[in-house]
C-alpha positions, 0 to 999 in steps of 0.5 A: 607937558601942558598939551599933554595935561589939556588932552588928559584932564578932559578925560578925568573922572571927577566921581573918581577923584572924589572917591580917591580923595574920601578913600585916602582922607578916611583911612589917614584921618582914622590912621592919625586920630587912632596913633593921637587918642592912643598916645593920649589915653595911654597914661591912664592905662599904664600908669599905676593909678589907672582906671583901666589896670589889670585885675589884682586880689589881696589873698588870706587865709581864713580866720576862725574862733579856733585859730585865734585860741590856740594861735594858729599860724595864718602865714603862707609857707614857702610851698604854699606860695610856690603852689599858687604861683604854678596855678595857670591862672595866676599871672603874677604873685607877690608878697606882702613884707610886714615890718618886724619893729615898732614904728611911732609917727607924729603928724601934724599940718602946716599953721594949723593946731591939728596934730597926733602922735600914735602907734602905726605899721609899715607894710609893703609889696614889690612896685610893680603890684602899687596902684600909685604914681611912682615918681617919688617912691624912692628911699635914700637912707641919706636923706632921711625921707619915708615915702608912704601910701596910704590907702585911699578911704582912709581919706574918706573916713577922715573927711566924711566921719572924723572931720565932720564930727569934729569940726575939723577942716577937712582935707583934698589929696593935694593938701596932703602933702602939707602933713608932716610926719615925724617917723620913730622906729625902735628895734633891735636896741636901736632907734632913728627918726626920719621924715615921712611923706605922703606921696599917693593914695592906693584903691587896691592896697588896705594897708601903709605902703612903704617901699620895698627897699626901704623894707628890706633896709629897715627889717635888716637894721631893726629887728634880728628875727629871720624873715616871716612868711607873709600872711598876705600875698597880692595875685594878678590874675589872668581872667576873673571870670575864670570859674576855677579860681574860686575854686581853688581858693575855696578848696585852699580855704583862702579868701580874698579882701573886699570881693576883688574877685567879683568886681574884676569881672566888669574890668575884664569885660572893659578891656576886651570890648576895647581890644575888638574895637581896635581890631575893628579900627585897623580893618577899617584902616586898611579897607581904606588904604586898599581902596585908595590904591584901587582908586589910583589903579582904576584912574589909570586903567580908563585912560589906557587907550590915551596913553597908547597914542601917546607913546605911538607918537613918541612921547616918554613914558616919564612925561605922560605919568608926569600928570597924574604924579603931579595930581595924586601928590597934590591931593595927597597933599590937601587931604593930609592937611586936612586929615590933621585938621579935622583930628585937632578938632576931633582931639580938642572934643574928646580931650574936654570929656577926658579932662571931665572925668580924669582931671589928672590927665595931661595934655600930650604934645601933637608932634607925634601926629604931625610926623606921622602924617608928614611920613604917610603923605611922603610914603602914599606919594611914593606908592602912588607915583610908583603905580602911574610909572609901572602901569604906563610901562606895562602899556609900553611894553605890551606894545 
């Protein structure tokens, strides 16, 4: 074994074991910090208080001076709603469940002399169109709790006009969960109190979001009036960009709240520059693997003649391979050390911009990246091992 390593190393290129080992580090550190940033980004994506979320309009009729004198009925009918959820560019459709009885809340903060009480409305749409986390948005009739969302600037108008004007404190997100809000719903010939929470603020929803359960529950013990087609339907669309969407609306004579259909352009444009930038990471990926696999083979191809006299004097083909398997493991081995080190780096730079601009973003655990490395090496290993043992019995049988 060690007069057959003296005789080989002599002969080993050291341009090209740096080739082989930049090759194999670039594709596994591009491999692990791609699978890392992923599982850290994720949560902002899915979540439903992404930044990052598909492109949602609030659709109306519209109003006008004559509909409000003879009282036109501004609802959607069933075939209306029916017709736009055909339309191929809407992906999604829901509706808005508006509560058919009386609603009074009374609120109030913890140890402070701040407190209303006023008329309010409930409103909700199904979950998966609530731009909010959804970890407490459940009701359970038995334990007497509302969960409610609001929409986020009627925060603002509180801090930023009513507070101020006022001299009143004003009042984080976090702090929100101190109000107490106690809940009244008449109807029916039947009245309850319950306990209302604020569990999350909307950006897309200009409304008091209860959940939809809690809806259909209420509506059933509250009011005797059938269901009411909605006046509002949320629509997920496709592509924003898509010229005839407004058309439609226009030609339907709908509109859309707070011009949702214009901002969803620069969204849209956000997410396809991140799916090309994907594709360009996995090209280069697997540019980088290839590369090594041509490295390994080309290290082998120049010492073809060496392992020719070897096997003519009678060495097995196992113990002249046993050299170059012993080599490309060990290096494979130092590189995907190093490859996870240099993504720990890297992680620890992007996480601090992340935690910057999304404060609300956690940190993931780096297990994933561990195993999936401990799993490449083991897999590259393999491969490389495979390589050397076919190649020398090529050699051998074309003896």
């Amino acid at each position: 074994m060690k007069l057959i390593w003296k005789l080989l190393r002599k002969h080993i290129s050291i341009a090209q074991l740096c080739g082989f080992f930049l090759a194999n580090f670039i594709g596994m550190t591009i491999v692990l910090l791609s699978i890392q940033f992923y599982k850290d980004v994720i949560p902002m994506f899915e979540a439903g208080d992404s930044f990052l979320k598909k492109e949602y309009i609030v659709v109306t009729k519209k109003m006008n001076a004559l509909n409000s004198i003879i009282r036109k009925n501004n609802t959607f009918s069933k075939k209306e709603i029916i017709e736009l959820s055909n339309q191929p560019f809407v992906q999604n459709l829901g509706t808005f469940t508006p509560s058919q009885f009386k609603v009074t809340a009374g609120m109030g903060m913890t140890g402070t002399s701040l407190g209303m009480t006023t008329e309010m409305f409930f409103e909700s749409v199904p979950d998966e169109f609530v731009d909010a986390n959804l970890d407490k948005w459940i009701f359970n009739e038995e334990n007497n709790l509302i969960p409610i969302i609001i929409p986020r600037n009627y925060l603002n108008l509180y801090n930023f006009g009513f507070a101020q004007s006022r001299n009143l404190p004003q009042l984080s997100e976090g702090l929100m969960s101190l109000i107490q809000m106690d809940i009244n719903l008449r109807g029916n010939g039947d009245y309850r109190n319950f306990k209302g929470n604020i569990v999350g603020f909307s950006n897309r929803l200009n409304t008091i979001l209860v959940p939809q359960s809690f809806m259909d529950w209420a509506n059933k013990e509250f009011s005797s009036e059938d269901n009411i087609n909605p006046s509002r339907l949320i629509v997920e669309i496709n592509n924003p960009t898509d010229a005839t969407v407004a058309q439609y609306f226009q030609q339907k004579g709908y509109e859309t709240e707070d011009g949702k259909l214009d901002n969803g352009k620069a969204s849209y444009f956000l997410r396809v520059i991140i799916i090309i930038v994907l594709c360009i990471g996995l090209i280069i990926s697997i540019l980088s693997f290839y590369i090594l696999i041509l490295s390994i083979y080309l290290l082998v191809q120049k010492n073809t003649t060496k392992f020719e006299n070897l096997l003519l004097i009678g060495y097995a083909p196992t113990k002249i391979a046993l050299p170059y398997q012993i080599m490309s493991t060990s290096l494979n081995l130092v590189l995907t050390v190093l490859s996870i080190l240099t993504v720990i780096v890297l992680r620890k730079a992007y996480m601090t911009k992340l935690n910057e601009l999304f404060p609300q973003i956690e940190n993931n655990s780096l297990l994933t990246t561990y195993i999936i490395g401990l799993i490449l090496f083991i897999l590259i290993s393999i491969f490389n091992v495979i390589i050397i043992r076919n190649k020398i019995n090529s050699i051998r049988n074309s003896k």
